[in-house]
C-alpha positions in Angstrom: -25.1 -29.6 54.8 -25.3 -33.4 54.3 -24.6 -34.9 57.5 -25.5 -31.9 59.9 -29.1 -30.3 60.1 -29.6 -27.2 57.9 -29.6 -23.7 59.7 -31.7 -20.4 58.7 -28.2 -18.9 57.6 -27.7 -21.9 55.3 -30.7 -21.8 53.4 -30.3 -17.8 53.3 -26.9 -18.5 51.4 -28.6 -20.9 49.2 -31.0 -17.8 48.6 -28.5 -15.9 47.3 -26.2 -17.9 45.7 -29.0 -19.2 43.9 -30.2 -15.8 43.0 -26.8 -14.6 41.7 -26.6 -17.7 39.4 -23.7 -19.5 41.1 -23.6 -22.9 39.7 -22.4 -24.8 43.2 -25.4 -22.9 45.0 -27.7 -24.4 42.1 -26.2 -27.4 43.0 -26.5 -27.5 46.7 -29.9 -26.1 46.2 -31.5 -29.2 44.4 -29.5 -31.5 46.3 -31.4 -30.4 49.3 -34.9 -30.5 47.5 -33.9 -33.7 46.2 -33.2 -35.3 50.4 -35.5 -37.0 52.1 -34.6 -36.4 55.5 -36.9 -34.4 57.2 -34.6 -31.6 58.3 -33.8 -31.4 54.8 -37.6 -31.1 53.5 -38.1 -28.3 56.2 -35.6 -26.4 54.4 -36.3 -27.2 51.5 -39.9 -25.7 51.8 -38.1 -22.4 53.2 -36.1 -22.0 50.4 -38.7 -22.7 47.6 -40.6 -20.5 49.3 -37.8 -17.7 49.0 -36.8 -18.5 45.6 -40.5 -18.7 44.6 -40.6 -15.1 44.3 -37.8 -14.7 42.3 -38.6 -17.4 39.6 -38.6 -16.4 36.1 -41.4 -17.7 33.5 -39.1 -20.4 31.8 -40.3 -22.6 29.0 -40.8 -25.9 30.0 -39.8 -29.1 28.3 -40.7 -32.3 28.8 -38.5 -34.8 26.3 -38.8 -38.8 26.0 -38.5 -41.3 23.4 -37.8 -45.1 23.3 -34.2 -46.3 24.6 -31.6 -45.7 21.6 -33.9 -42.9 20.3 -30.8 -40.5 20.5 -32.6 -38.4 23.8 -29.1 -36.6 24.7 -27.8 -36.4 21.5 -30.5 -34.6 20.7 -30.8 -32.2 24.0 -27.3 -31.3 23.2 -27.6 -30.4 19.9 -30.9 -28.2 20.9 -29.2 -26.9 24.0 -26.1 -25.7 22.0 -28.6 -24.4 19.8 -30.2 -22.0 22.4 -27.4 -20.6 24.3 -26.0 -19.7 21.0 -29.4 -17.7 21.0 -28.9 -16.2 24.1 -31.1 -18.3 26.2 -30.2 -20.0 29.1 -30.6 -23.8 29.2 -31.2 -26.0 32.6 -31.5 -29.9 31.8 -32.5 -32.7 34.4 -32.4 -35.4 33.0 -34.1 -38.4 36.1 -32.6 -41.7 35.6 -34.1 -45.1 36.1 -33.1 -46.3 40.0 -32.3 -50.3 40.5 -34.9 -52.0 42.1 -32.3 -54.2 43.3 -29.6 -51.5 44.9 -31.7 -48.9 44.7 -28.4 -47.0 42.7 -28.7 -45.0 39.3 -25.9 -44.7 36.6 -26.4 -41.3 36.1 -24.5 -40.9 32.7 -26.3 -38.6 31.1 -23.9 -35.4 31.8 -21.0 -37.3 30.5 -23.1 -37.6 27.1 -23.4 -33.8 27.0 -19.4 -33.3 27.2 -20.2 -30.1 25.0 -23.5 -28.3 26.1 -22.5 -29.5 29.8 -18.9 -27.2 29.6 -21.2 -23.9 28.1 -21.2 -21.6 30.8 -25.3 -20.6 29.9 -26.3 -24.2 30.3 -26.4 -26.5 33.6 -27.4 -30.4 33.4 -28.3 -32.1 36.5 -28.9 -36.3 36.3 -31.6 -37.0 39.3 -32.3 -40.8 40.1 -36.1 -41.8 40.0 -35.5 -42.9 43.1 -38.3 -46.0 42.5 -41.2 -44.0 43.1 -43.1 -41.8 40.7 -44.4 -39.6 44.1 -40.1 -38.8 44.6 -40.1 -38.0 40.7 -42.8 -36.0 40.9 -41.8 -33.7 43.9 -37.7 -33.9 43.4 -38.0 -32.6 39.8 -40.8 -30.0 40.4 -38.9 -28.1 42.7 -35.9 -28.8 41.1 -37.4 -26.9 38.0 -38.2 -24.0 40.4 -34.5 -23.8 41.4 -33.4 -23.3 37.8 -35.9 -21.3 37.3 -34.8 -19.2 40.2 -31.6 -19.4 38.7 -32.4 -17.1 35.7 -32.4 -20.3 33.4 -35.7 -19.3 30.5 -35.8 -22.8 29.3 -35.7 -25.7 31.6 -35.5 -29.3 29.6 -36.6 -32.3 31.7 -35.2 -35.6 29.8 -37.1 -38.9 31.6 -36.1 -42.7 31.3 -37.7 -43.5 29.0 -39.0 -47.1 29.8 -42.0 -46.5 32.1 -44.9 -44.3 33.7 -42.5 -41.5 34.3 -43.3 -40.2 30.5 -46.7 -39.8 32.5 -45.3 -38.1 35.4 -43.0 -36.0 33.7 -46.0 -34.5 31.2 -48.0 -33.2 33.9 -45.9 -30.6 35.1 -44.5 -29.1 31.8 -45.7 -27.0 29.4 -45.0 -29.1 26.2 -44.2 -32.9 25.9 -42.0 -34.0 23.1 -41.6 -37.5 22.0 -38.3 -38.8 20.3 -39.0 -42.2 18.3 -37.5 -43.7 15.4 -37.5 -45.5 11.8 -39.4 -49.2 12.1 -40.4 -49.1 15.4 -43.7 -50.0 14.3 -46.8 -49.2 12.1 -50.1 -47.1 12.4 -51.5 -49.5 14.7 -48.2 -49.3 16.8 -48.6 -46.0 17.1 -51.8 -46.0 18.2 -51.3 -48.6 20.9 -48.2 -46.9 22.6 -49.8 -44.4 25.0 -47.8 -42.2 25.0 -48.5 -40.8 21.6 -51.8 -39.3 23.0 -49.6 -37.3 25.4 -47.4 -35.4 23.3 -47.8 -32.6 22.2 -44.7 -32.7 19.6 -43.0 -36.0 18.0 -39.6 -35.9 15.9 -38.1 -38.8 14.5 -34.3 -38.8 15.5 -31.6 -40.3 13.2 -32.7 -38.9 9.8 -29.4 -38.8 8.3 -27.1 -40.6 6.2 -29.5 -43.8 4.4 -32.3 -43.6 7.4 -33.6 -40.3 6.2 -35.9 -41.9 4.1 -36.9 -44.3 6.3 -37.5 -41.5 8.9 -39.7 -39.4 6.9 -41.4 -42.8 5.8 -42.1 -43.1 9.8 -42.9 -39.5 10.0 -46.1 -40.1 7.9 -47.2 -42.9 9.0 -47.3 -41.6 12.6 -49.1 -39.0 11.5 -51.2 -40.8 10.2 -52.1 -43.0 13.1 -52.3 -39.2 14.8 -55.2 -37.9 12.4 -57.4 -41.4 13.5 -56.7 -40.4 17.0 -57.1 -36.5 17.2 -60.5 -36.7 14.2 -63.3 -34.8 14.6 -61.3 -32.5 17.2 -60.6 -28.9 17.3 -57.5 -29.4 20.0 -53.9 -29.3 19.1 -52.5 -31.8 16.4 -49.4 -32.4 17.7 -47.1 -32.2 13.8 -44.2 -35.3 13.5 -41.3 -33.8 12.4 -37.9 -35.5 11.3 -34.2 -34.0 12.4 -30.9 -35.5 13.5 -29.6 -34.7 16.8 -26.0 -36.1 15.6 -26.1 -33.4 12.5 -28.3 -30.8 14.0 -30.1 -30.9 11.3 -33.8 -29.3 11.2 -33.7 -29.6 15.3 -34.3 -25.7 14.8 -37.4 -26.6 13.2 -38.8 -29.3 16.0 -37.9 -26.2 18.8 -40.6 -24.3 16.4 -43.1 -26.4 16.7 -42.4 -26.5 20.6 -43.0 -22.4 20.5 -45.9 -22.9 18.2 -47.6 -25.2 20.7 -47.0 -22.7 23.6 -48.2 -19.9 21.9 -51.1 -22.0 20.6 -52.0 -22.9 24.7 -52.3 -18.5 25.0 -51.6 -16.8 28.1 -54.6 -17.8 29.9 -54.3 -21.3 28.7 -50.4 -21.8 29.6 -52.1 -20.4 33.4 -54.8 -22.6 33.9 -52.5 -25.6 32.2 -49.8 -24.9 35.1 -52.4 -24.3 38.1 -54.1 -27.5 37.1 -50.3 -28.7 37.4 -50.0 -27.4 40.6 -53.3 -28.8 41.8 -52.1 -32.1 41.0 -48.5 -31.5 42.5 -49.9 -30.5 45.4 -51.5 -33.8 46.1 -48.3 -35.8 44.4 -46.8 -33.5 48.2 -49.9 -35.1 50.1 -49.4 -38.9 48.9 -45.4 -38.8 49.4 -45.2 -37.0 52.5 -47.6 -39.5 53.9 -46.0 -42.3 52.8 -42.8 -40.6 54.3 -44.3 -40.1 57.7 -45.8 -43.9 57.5 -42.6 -45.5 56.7 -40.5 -43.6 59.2 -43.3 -44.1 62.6 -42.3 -45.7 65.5 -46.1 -47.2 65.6 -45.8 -48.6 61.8 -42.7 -50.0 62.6 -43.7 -51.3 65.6 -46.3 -53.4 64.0 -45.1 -53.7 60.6 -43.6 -57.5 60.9 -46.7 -58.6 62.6 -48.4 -57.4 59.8 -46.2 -58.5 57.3 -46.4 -62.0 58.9 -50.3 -62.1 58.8 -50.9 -60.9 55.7 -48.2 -63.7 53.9 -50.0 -66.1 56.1 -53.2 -65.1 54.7 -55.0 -64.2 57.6 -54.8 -60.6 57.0 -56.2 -59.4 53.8 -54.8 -56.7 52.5 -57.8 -54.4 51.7 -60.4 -52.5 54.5 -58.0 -52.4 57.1 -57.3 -48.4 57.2 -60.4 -45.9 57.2 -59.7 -42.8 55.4 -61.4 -39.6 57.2 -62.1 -36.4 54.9 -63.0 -34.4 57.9 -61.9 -34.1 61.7 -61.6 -37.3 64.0 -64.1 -37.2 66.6 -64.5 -39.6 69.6 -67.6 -41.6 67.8 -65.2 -42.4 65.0 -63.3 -44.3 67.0 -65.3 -45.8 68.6 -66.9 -47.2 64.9 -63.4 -47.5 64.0 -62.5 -49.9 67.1 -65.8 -52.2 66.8 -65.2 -52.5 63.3 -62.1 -53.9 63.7 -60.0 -51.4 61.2 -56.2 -51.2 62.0 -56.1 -47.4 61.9 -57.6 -43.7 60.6 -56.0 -41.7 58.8 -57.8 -38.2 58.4 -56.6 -34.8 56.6 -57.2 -32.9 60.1 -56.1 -33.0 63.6 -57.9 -35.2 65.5 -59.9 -34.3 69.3 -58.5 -35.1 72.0 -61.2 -37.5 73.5 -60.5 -39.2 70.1 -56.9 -39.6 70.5 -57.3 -40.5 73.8 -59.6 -43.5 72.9 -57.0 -44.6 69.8 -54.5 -45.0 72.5 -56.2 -47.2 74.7 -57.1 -49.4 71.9 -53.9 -49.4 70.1 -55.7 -48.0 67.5 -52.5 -46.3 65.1 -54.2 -42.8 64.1 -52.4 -40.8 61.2 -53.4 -37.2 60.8 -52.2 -34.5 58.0 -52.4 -30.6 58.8 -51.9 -27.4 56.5 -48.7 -26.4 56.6 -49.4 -22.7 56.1 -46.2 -21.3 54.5 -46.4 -23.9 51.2 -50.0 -24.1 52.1 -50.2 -28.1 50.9 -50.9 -30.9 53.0 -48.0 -32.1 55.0 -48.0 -35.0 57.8 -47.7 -34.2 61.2 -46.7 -36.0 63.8 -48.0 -40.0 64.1 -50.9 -39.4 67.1 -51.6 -42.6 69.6 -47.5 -43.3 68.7 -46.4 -41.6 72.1 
C-alpha cells in the first residue's frame, strides 16, 4: 500500500479488517488517512465513507497541559482505568514535527508500556506534520477509524506547546487541561488562553509533598475561573487535583468529563459536533487547496520568479490573487487581466470562454468543485495549467 496506488479491493479489506477490530487494519487504515499523496486521499475518502456508517458514538477527549505536566502518565493511568471498566480506549497522541527535518520523535507509545500491551486499548503517535490544516484533517478521520473500530472512548493527547490545543478543541466533545503546582497565579491563569477553552482542568502530581501545593493551585485557578465565567449561566469548568503516577482521584477528573457531556444534552452534544463538522469541512477546503497549489505544474512553474520578486521587493505580497465566491465568467477575466492580479481562484468550475481567455494571458486560474460522495469542497484539477 505505500509505494503502489491503492485498489477498490484494498480499501474493501481495510473495510473489513477495520470492522472486525483487527489492530494491523486499524493501523493501515490511519496510515492511509494520514498520506498526502493524492491516490491515497482518494481512498481515503472511500473508506471513511464506508466506515462512516459503521461508527460508533465514542466519547471524545481532547487532553493538553504544559510540557512536564505528566500528559501520558496520566492517559495511562485513565486508560487502564477504563478498560478495566469494560470500555474500549483509542489514544492519538500528534507530536510536534521539526521545522528543521520535518521528523517527529514519536515517543509517546513507549511511555504507555502498560495501557499500550492491553488488548482493549490502541495508541497511535501522529506527527503535526507543521501545519494545523494536516492536524486538523489527519486526526479527524483518524478518530472516525477508531471509532469504526468499536473503540467508545477515543482520547486525543496534543503537544502541548502551541495552537494545536486550539485545533485539537474544536473537534471533541470535552477539552481537558493538565497543569501543575507554581506555574503561576490568578492573573497567570487568566492570561494563558487556553483556560477559556477547557472545559475540565486537573492539577497532575498531587502526591507525595506537592499535594498541598496542588490543591493550593487548584483554588487559585479556580479562582481566576470564577472572574472569567461571572455573570454566566454556561458551564464552569471544576479544577480538580489527581496523580496520574498513583492513580489517585483520576476516577474523579473522568467524572467531571461525563458530567460535562451530560451537561452539553443530546441535542447540545449534536449541534456541538455539526458545528465541528462545519468547521472541518472548511479545515478540507483550505488544505486541499493548499495541496493542489503546492503540487501545480503552473505554481511551480512560476513560483521562483515569484519568490525572486517578492525578496526583491517588487512584488508585494498582498492583492495579487482574486478570490471568486461564485462561477468564473469571461468578464472576470477580463477585470482580472487589466487589473493586473496573478490569478482567480473560485469555489466553481469556471466557463469555457473564461478559461480560454486565462490561457492566453497566462492568467493561473484555480477552481474547487463538490466532490459529491464526502460532499466537501475538494480541488480539482489546476485550469489554464495544460
Amino acid at each position: 500500500m505505500s509505494k503502489a496506488s491503492v485498489s477498490r479491493t484494498d480499501v474493501a479489506a481495510l473495510v473489513a479488517g477495520v470492522r472486525d477490530r483487527k489492530r494491523y487494519a486499524v493501523s493501515q487504515a490511519i496510515t492511509l488517512v494520514e498520506s498526502s499523496r493524492p491516490d491515497h486521499r482518494a481512498a481515503a475518502r472511500e473508506l471513511l465513507l464506508e466506515l462512516s456508517e459503521s461508527a460508533c458514538d465514542a466519547v471524545r477527549v481532547g487532553i493538553s497541559g504544559v510540557p512536564g505536566s505528566g500528559k501520558s502518565t496520566f492517559i495511562e493511568s485513565l486508560g487502564t482505568q477504563l478498560t478495566a471498566a469494560g470500555h474500549r480506549v483509542g489514544v492519538l497522541a500528534v507530536d510536534p514535527s521539526s521545522t528543521r527535518t520535518g521528523g517527529s520523535v514519536l515517543g509517546d507509545k513507549t511511555r504507555m508500556s502498560r495501557l499500550s500491551a492491553d488488548p482493549n486499548a490502541y495508541i497511535r503517535p501522529s506527527p503535526a506534520a507543521g501545519t494545523l490544516g494536516g492536524v486538523a484533517r489527519a486526526t479527524t478521520q483518524a478518530m472516525l477509524v477508531l471509532e469504526a473500530a468499536g473503540y467508545d472512548v477515543v482520547l486525543v493527547e496534543t503537544v502541548g506547546v502551541g495552537q494545536s490545543e486550539v485545533t485539537v478543541a474544536g473537534m471533541v466533545d470535552t477539552f481537558l487541561f493538565l497543569t501543575l503546582a507554581r506555574t503561576g497565579d490568578q492573573l497567570q491563569g487568566i492570561k494563558k488562553g487556553i483556560l477559556e477553552i477547557a472545559d475540565v482542568i486537573a492539577v497532575n502530581k498531587a502526591d507525595g509533598d506537592r499535594e498541598i501545593e496542588a490543591r493550593s493551585a487548584a483554588k487559585e485557578l479556580a479562582g481566576a475561573l470564577r472572574l472569567v465565567y461571572a455573570g454566566g449561566e454556561s458551564w464552569v469548568p471544576p479544577v480538580l487535583t489527581c496523580s496520574g503516577l498513583e492513580g489517585r482521584d483520576v476516577d474523579h477528573v473522568w467524572k467531571r468529563v461525563t458530567d460535562h457531556r451530560e451537561h452539553l444534552g443530546t441535542d447540545g452534544l449534536a449541534a456541538k459536533r455539526a458545528e465541528q463538522q462545519l468547521e472541518f469541512t472548511w479545515a478540507l477546503v483550505r488544505d486541499e487547496l493548499d495541496q493542489r497549489l503546492r503540487h501545480s505544474p503552473g505554481v511551480r512553474r512560476i513560483r521562483a520568479d515569484v519568490r525572486d520578486a517578492v525578496l526583491s521587493g517588487e512584488l508585494p505580497a498582498t492583492d495579487r490573487l482574486l478570490v471568486v465566491s461564485g462561477r468564473v465568467s469571461f468578464e472576470i477575466v477580463q477585470k482580472a487581466v487589466a487589473a493586473g492580479v496573478a490569478g482567480i481562484v473560485a469555489v466553481s468550475a469556471p466557463s469555457s470562454l473564461a478559461v480560454d481567455l486565462a490561457r492566453e494571458h497566462g492568467l493561473l486560474l484555480a477552481a474547487l468543485v463538490r466532490d459529491e460522495r464526502m460532499n466537501v469542497y475538494a480541488g480539482d484539477e489546476l485550469l489554464g495549467d495544460a
